[in-house]
C-alpha positions in Angstrom: 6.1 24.2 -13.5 9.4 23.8 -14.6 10.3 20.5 -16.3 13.3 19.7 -13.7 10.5 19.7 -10.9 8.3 17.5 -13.2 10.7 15.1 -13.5 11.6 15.1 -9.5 7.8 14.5 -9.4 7.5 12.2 -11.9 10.4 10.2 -10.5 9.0 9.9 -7.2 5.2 9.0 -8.6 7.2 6.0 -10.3 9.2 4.9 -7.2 5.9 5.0 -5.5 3.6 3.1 -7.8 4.8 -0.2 -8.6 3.5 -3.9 -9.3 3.2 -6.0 -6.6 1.7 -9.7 -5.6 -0.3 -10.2 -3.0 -0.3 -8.4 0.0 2.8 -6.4 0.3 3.7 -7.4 3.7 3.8 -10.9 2.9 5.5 -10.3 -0.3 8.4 -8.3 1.3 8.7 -11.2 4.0 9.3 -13.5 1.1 11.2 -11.2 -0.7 13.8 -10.8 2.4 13.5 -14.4 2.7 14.0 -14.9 -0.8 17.9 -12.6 -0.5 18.7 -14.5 2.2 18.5 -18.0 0.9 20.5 -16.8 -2.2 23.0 -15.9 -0.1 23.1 -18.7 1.9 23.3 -20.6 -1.3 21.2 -24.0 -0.6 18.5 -25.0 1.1 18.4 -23.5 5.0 17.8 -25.9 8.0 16.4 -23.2 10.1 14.6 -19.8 9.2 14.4 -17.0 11.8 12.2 -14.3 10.6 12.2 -11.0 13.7 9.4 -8.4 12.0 8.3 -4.9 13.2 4.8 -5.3 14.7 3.5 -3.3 11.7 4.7 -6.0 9.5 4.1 -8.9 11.6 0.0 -7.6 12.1 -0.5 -7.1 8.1 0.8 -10.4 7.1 -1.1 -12.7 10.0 -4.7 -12.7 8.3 -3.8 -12.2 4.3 -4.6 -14.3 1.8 -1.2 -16.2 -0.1 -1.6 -15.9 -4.0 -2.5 -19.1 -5.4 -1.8 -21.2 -2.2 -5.8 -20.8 -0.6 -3.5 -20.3 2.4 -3.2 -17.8 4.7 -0.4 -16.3 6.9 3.5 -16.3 6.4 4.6 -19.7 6.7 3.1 -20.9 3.1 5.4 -17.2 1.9 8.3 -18.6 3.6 7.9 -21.6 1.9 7.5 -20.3 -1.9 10.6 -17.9 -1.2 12.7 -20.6 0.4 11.5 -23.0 -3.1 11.1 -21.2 -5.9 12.1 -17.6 -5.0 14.1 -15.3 -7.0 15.0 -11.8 -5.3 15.1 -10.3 -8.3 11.4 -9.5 -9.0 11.2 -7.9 -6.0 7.8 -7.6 -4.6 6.0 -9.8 -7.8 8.6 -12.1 -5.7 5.1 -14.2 -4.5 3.9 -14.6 -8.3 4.2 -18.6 -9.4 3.0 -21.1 -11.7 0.3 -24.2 -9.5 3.4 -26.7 -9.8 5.5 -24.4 -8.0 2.8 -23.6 -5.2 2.3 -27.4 -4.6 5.8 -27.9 -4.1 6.6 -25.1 -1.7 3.6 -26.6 -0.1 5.2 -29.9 0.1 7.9 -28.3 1.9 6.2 -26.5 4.3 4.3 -29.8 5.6 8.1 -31.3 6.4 9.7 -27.9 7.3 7.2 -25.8 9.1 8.6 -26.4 12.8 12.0 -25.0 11.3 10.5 -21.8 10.6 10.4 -19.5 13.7 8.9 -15.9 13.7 8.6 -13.1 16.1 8.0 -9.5 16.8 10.9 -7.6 16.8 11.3 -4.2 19.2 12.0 -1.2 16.9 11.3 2.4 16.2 10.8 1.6 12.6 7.4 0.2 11.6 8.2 -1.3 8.6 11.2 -4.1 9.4 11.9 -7.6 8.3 15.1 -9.7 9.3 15.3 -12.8 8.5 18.5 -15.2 9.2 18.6 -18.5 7.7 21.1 -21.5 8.6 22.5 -24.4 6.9 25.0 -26.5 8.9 27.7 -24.4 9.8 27.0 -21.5 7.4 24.3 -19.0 7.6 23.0 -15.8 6.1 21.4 -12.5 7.1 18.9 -10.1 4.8 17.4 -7.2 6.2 14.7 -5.2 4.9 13.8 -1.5 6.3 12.2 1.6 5.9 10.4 0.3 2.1 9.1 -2.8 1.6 11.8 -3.8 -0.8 14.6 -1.8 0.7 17.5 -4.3 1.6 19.6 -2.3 3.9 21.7 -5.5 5.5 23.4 -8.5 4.3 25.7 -11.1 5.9 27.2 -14.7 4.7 29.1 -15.9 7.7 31.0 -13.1 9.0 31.6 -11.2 6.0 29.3 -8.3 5.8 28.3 -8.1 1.9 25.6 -5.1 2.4 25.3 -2.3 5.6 23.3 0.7 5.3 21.9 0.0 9.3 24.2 3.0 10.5 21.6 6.0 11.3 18.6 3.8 10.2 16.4 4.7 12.9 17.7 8.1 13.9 14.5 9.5 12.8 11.7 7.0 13.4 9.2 6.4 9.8 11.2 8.4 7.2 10.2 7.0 4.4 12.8 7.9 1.9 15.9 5.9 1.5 18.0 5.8 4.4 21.1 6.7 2.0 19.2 10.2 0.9 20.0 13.6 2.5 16.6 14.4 4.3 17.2 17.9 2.9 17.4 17.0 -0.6 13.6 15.5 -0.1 11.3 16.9 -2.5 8.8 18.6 -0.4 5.4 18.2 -1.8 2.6 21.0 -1.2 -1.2 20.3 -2.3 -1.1 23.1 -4.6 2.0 21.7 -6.0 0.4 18.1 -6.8 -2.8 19.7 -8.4 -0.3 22.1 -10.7 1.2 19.0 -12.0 -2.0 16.9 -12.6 -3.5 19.7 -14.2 -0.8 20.8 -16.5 2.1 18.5 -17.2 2.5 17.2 -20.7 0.1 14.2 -21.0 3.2 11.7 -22.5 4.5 12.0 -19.0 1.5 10.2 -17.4 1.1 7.8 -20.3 2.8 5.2 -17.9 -0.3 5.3 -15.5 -2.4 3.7 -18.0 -1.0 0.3 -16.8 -2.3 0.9 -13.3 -5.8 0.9 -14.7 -5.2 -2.4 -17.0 -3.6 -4.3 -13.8 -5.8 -3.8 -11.7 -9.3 -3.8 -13.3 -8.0 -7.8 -14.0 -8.0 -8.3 -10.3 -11.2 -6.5 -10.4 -12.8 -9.1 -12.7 -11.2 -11.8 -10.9 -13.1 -10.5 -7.4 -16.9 -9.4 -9.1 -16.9 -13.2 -9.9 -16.9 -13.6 -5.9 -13.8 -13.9 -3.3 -13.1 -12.9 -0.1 -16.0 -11.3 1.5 -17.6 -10.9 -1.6 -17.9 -7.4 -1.2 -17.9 -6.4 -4.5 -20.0 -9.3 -6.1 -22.9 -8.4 -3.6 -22.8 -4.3 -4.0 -22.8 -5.0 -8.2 -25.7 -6.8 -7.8 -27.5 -4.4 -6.0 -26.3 -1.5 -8.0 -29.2 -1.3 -10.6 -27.2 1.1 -12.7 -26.7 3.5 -9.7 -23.5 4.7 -11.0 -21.5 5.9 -7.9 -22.8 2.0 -6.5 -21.5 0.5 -9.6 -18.0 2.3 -9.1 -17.4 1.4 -5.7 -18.3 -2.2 -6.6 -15.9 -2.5 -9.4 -13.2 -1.1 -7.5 -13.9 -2.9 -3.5 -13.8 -6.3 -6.4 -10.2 -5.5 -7.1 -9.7 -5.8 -2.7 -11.7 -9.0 -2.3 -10.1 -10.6 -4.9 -6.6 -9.6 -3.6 -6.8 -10.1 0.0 -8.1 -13.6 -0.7 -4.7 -14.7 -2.6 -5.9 -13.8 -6.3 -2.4 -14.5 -8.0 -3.0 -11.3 -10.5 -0.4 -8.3 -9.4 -2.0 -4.9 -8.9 -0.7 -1.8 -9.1 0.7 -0.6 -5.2 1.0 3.2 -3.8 3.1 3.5 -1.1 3.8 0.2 -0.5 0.1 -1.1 -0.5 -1.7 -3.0 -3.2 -5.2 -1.8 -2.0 -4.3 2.1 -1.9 -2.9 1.6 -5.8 -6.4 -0.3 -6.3 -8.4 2.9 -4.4 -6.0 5.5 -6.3 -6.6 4.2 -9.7 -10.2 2.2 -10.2 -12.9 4.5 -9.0 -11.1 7.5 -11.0 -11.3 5.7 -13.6 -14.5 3.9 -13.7 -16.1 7.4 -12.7 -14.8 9.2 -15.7 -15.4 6.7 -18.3 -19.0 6.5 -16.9 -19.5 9.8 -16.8 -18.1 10.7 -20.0 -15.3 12.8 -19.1 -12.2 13.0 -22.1 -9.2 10.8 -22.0 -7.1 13.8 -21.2 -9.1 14.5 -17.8 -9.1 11.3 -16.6 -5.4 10.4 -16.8 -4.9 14.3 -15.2 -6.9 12.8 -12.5 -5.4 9.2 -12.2 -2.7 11.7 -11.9 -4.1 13.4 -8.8 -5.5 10.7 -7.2 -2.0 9.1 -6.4 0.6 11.9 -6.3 -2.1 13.4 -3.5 -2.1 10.2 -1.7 1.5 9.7 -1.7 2.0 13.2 -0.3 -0.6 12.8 2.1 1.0 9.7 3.5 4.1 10.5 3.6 3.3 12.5 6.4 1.6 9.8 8.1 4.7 7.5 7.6 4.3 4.0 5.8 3.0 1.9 8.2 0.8 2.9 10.8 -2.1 2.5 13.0 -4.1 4.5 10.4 -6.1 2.8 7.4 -4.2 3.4 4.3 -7.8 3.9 2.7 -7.8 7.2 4.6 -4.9 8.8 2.3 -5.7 7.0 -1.1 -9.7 8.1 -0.9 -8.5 12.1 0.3 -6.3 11.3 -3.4 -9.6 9.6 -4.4 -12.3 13.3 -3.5 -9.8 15.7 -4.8 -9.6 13.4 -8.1 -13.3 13.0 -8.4 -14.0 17.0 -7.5 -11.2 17.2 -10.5 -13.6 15.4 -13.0 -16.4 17.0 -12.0 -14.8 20.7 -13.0 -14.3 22.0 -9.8 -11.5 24.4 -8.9 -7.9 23.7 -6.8 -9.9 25.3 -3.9 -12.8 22.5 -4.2 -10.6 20.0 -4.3 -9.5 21.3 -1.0 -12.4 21.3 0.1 -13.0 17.9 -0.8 -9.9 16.6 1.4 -10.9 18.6 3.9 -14.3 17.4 4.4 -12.6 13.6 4.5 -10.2 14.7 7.3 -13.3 15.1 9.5 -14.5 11.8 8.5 -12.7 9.3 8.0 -9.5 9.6 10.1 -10.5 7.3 12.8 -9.9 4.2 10.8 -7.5 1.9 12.1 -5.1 -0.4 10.4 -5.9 -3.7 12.1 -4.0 -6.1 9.7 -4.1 -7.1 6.3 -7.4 -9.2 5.7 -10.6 -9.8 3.5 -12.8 -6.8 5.4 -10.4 -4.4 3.8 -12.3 -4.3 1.0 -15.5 -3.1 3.1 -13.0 -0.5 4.7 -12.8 0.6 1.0 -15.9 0.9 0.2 -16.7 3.4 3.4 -13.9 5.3 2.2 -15.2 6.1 -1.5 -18.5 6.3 -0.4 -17.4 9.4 1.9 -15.1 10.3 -1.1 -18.3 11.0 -3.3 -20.0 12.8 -0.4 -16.9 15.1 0.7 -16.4 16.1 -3.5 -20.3 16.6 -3.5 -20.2 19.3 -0.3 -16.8 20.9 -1.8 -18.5 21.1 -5.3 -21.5 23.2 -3.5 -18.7 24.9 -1.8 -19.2 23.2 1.9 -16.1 22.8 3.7 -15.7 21.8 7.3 -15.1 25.1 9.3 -10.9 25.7 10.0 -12.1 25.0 14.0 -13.9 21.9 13.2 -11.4 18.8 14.4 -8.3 18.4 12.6 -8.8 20.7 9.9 -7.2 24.2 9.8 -7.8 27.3 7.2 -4.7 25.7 5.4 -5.5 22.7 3.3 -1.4 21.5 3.9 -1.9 22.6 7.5 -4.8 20.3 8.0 -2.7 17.5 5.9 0.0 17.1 8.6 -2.1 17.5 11.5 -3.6 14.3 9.9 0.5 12.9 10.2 0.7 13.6 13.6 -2.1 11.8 14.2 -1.1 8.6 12.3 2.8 9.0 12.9 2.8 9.6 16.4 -0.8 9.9 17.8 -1.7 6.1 17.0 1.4 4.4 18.5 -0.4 3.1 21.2 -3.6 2.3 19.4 -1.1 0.1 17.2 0.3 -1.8 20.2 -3.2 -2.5 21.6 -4.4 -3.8 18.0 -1.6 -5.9 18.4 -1.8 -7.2 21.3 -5.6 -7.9 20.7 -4.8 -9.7 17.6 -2.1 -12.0 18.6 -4.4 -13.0 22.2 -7.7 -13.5 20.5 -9.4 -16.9 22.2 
């Protein structure tokens, strides 16, 4: 691979994996918020947030970090206090005397906050207009959770890259970017550069693993569902238990506010934690060299990214689904098998896994995790004895990237209406 292509890939792994606080929906809510009261320039009267439904499902049920909150009001709040746009989606990350007062504000302010769901073709959308007097401000937020594509003060329009926006519904690159100058990913393509670029290039990813195994000793001590308190204590050394454990930890503790930033892929703080903790735990415990296991940290996440960027960056499909297909192609990696196994391996998780719905951003993520890893060390298992779902089975084809975007279609455009329902379910529960 030539080392122009490496560094297109390399680039994009690095636009794609990122710190972020809290849930990543909330945070880029805040974040938008955050822009739009610097612009404003004091303290707004009235805040109008409009979200995509996408949005507006995966930040009602979320824990807020360091606020034992949940939902977006207490976000609002910190942004409208004590936020500062520029660190972007660790926007949500504040000392306890900054919490209490933003929750100070929020007890005399919350009937000035208004939020709604917005009608668009892009699933991933945050507006949010504050007012002040006579003055107000506009910050818009599209496409990427920390993609500002709209500003206003008054009527001078300070930021607009709306134009052609949502020509073509879920691309996820920036809206600026020549779709033909996208760097078209293949399988083969992200298992050539796991397996052979120079290891200084992926030296970077060892921060993923430090970042989030703290938010997986924060969680093992017990939050959210405790999850991954109760597997470790039932794991009696079982190693494969032990590994899911550790990493479903790392969700608990995240989804119930932990204040530690993880590592995010694509946009989501629990497919960074999939991608990166049970590759990691799995090598070390299984022996395998330094080398192979930052080749397959490698693997896990430039296979998920290309997987869902298919699938688009919000959608009625489980995130889990894509980082645990990165996940069995990984753990197939460690476990010597061949580019063909490892296709195997993601094939064998198309057929069983890709019902999994995206019904918000709450603590039973982390028990969607854990089915997801689970069938990652079944699907590597089969592929390692050569057992592959048969090309007519499902959505699988004789093509491993064939197979891949028939999994796109169905979370791009097959789910739509599956993510109204969950929606509208949700938002009319008695």
């Amino acid at each position: 691979m030539d080392k122009v292509l490496r560094e297109h890939i390399r680039d994009l792994m690095q636009h794609e994996v990122v710190p972020a606080t809290g849930c990543t929906e909330p945070g880029a809510v805040a974040l938008c918020v955050a822009k739009a009261v610097e612009t404003l320039g004091c303290e707004p009267e009235q805040i109008t947030l409009r979200l995509s439904k996408n949005v507006f499902k995966n930040a009602m049920g979320v824990g807020i970090p360091g606020t034992g909150m949940i939902g977006l009001p207490i976000a609002v709040a910190m942004a409208v206090t004590h936020g500062d746009s520029k660190r972007g989606l660790e926007v949500l990350t504040m000392p306890e005397g900054q919490v209490e007062d933003a929750k100070r504000w929020l007890a005399n302010n919350a009937d000035n906050i208004s939020i709604s769901v917005k009608e668009t073709s892009d699933k991933l959308y945050i507006e949010c207009t504050v007012v002040c007097g006579q003055s107000s401000a506009v910050a818009v937020i599209a496409k990427r959770h920390n993609n500002f594509v709209f500003l206003k003060k008054d009527n001078d329009i300070l930021l607009d890259h709306k134009q052609g926006l949502f020509q073509e519904q879920d691309n996820d690159d920036d809206p600026k970017e020549d779709n033909k100058q996208r760097l078209e990913l293949t399988a083969r393509m992200v298992y050539d550069y796991a397996t052979t670029a120079p290891l200084d290039e992926l030296e970077w990813l060892r921060e993923t693993v430090e970042y989030n195994n703290a938010a997986s000793e924060c969680g093992l001590h017990g939050m959210g569902l405790h999850t991954g308190q109760i597997l470790m204590e039932q794991s009696r050394g079982d190693m494969v238990h032990t590994v899911v454990a550790r990493t479903v930890a790392a969700s608990d503790a995240r989804m119930d506010g932990c204040t530690k930033p993880v590592y995010s892929n694509s946009g989501s703080g629990n497919q960074g934690i999939c991608c990166t903790l049970p590759v990691y735990y799995y090598g070390t415990l299984r022996g395998n060299s330094d080398e192979q296991i930052m080749r397959a940290l490698t693997m896990s996440h430039l296979m998920s990214i290309y997987i869902k960027r298919g699938i688009g960056r919000l959608s009625a499909l489980c995130g889990i689904v894509n980082a645990t297909m990165g996940v069995s192609a990984a753990l197939t990696y460690l476990e010597g098998g061949s580019f063909e196994q490892t296709g195997y391996a993601m094939k064998n998780m198309i057929n069983t896994i890709a019902g999994m719905v995206c019904d918000g951003a709450k603590p039973s993520c982390a028990l969607k995790m854990s089915v997801g890893l689970y069938s990652a060390f079944v699907c590597s298992e089969l592929a390692l004895h050569c057992r592959v779902v048969d090309c007519t089975d499902g959505l699988s084809e004789s093509d491993l990237d064939c197979s891949i975007r028939n999994l796109g279609r169905l979370g791009k455009d097959g789910m739509n209406q599956t993510d109204d329902m969950i929606l509208d379910i949700m938002t009319h529960k008695k």
